[in-house]
C-alpha positions in Angstrom: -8.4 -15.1 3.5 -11.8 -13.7 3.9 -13.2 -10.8 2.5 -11.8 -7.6 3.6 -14.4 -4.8 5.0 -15.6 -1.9 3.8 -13.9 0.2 6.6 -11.0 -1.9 6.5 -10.8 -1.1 2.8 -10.9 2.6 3.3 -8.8 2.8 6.1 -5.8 0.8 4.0 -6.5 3.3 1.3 -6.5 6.1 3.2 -3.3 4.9 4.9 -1.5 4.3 1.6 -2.7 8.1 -0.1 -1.2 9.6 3.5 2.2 7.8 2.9 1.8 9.0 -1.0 1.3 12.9 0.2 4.7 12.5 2.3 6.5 11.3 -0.9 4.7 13.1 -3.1 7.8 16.1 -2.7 10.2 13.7 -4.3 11.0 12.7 -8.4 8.1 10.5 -9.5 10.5 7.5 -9.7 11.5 7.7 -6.6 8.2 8.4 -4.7 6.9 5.4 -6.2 10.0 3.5 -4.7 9.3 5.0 -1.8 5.9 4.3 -1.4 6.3 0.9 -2.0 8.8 0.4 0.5 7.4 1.6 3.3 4.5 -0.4 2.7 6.7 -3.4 2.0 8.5 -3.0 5.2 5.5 -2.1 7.8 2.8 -3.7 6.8 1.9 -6.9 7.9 1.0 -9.7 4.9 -2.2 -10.0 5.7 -2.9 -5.8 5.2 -1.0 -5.9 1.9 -2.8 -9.3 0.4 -6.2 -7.1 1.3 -5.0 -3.5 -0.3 -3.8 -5.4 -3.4 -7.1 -7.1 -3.5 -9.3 -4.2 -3.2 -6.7 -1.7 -5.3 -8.3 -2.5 -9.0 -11.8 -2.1 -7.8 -10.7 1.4 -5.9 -8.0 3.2 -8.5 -10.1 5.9 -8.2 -10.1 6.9 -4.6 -5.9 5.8 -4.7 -3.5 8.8 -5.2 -1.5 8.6 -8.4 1.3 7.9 -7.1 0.0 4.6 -4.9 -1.6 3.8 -8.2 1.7 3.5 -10.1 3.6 1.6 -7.1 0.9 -1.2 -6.7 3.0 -3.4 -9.0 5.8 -3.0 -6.6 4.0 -3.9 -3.4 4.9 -7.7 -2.4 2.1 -10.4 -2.0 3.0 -12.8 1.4 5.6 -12.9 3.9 8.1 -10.3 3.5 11.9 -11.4 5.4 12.5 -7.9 6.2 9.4 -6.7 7.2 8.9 -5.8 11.4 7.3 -8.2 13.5 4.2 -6.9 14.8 3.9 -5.9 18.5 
């Protein structure tokens, strides 16, 4: 997998802190859940392998909550994510 771009990059991040701000209403515990499964389910492999690659470089910029779900966000194929369109 190459390198993922700087806009690339910011636009996963962004992405990921919007999806924290609609969770961000619920406990902690299950935000985080939350978070992580929506990712899980609708983003393709390849968009997770490059936010999980990029994530330790930019915990700053990620909202707390994406911060505490990046453990829970699965590397590869996922069987029950959507095909893309």
């Amino acid at each position: 997998m190459s390198t993922p771009s700087q806009s690339t990059i910011t636009t996963l991040i962004r992405s990921a802190n919007e999806i924290a701000n609609f969770f961000k209403s619920y406990p902690d515990e299950s935000a985080i859940a939350s978070i992580a499964e929506h990712i899980n389910l609708f983003w393709t492999p390849v968009m997770r392998e490059q936010f999980l690659a990029s994530a330790a470089q930019h915990q700053s910029e990620l909202h707390p909550l994406v911060q505490q779900c990046v453990a829970l966000i699965k590397r590869g194929r996922n069987e029950k994510s959507h095909k893309t369109l």
